[in-house]
C-alpha positions as CSV (number, residue, x, y, z in Angstrom):
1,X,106.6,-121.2,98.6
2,X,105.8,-119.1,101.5
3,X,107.2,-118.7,104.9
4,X,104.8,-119.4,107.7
5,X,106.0,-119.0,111.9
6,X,104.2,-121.3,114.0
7,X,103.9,-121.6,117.6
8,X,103.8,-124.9,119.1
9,X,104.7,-126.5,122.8
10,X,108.4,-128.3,122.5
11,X,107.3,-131.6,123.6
12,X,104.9,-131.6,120.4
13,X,107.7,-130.3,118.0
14,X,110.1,-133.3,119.2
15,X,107.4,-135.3,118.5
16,X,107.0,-134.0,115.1
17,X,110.8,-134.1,114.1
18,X,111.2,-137.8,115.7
19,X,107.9,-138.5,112.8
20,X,109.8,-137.1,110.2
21,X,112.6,-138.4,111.0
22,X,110.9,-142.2,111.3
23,X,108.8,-142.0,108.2
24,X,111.5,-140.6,106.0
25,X,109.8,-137.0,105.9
26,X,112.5,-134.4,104.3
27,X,111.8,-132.3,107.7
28,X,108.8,-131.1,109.2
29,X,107.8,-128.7,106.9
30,X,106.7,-131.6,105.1
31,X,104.9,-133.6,107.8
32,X,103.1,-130.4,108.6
33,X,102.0,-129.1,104.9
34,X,100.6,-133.3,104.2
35,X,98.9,-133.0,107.9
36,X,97.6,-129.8,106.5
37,X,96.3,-131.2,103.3
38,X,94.5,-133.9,105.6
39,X,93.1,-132.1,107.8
40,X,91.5,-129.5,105.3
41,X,91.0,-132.5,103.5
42,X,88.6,-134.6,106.2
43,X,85.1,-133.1,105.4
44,X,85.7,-132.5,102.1
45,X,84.1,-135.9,101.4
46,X,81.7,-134.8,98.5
47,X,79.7,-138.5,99.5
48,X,79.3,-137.2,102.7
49,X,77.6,-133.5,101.1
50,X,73.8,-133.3,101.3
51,X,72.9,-136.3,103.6
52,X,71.8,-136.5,107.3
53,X,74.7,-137.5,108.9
54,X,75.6,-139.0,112.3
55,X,78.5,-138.4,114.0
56,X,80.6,-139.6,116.9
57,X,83.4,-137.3,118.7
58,X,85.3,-138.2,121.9
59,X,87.5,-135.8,123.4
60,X,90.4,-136.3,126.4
61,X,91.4,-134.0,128.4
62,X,93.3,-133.1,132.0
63,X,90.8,-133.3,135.0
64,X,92.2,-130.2,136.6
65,X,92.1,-128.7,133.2
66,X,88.0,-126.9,134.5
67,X,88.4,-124.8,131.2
68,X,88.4,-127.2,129.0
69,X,84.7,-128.8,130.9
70,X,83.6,-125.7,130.7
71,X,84.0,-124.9,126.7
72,X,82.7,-128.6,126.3
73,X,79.4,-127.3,128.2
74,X,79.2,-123.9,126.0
75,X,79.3,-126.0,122.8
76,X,76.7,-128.4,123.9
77,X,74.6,-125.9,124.8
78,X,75.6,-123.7,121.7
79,X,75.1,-126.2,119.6
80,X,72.0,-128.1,121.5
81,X,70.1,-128.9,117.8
82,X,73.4,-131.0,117.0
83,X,74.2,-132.8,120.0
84,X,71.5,-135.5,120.3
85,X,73.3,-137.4,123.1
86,X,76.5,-136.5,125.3
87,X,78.5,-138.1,128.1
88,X,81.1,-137.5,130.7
89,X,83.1,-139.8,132.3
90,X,86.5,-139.9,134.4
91,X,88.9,-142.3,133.2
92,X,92.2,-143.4,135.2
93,X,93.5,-141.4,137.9
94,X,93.5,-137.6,136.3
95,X,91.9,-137.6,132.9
96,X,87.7,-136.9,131.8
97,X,86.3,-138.3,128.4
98,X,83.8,-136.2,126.8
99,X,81.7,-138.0,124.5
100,X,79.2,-136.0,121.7
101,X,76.5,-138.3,119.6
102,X,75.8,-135.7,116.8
103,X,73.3,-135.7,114.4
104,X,72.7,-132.9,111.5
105,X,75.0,-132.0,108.2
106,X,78.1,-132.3,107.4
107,X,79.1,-128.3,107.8
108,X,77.3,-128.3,111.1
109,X,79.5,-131.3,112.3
110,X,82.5,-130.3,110.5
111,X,82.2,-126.6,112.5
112,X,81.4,-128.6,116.1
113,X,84.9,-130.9,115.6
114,X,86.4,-127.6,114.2
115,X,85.8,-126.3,117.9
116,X,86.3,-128.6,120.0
117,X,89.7,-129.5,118.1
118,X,90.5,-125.4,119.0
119,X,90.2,-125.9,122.6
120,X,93.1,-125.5,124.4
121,X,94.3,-128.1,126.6
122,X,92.5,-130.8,125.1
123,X,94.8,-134.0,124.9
124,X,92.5,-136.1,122.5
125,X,89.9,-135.3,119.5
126,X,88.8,-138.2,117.9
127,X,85.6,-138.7,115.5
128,X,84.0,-140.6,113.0
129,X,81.4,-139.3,110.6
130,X,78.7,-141.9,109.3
131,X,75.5,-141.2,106.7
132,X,72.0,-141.8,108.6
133,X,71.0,-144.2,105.6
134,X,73.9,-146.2,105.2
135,X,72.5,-148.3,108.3
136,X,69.7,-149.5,106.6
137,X,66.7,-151.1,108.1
138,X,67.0,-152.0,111.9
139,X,66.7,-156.0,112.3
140,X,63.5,-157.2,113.4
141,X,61.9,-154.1,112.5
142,X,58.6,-154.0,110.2
């Protein structure tokens, strides 16, 4: 196996040892090459391949953290034939939520959560990836 150096803030790397520690992991090397797997894994979804897809991501961040805003801007406007719908909002005292409605295929979503997951100083990136037909007919609707 291969020997790879990786940087990472302390506070995370406790984290990560206390998980492998918890979940009966044989050390981190192992929590990080199954989080690898998963990762790589998420859009690799071949019932998810070909179909208009809709997509949901919400990212949490520092509000004095301007650089993060600012990327979140740049990718909406890079990607403006993705993003059908996006919000901002402060939540408690010192954090902003940034929420993305996507709409488009699954490499064009998988790049935009590939991004924003890149971008330092984010503390959340959550998403959920749904197929445009699996919704079905809208009630009440002839």
């Amino acid at each position: 196996m291969v020997v790879v150096s990786v940087s990472m803030p302390e506070e995370l790397l406790e984290r990560l040892d206390g998980f492998a520690d918890e979940h009966g992991y044989t050390g981190r090397s192992e929590v990080i090459r199954e989080a690898s797997r998963n990762l790589l894994g998420e859009f690799e979804d071949k019932k998810l391949e070909g179909r208009e897809l809709m997509g949901i991501v919400t990212v949490v961040f520092d509000y004095e953290t301007t650089a993060v805003e600012e990327r979140m801007m740049r990718l909406r406007h890079e990607h403006e034939d993705l993003v059908a719908s996006n919000f901002h909002s402060h939540v408690g005292d010192h954090r902003c939520m940034e929420l993305f409605v996507l709409e488009g295929d699954l490499t064009e979503i998988s790049t935009f959560v590939g991004k924003i997951r890149a971008t330092k100083d984010t503390l959340t990136v959550d998403y959920s990836v749904h197929p445009v037909d699996d919704f079905g007919p809208l009630a009440g609707m002839d």
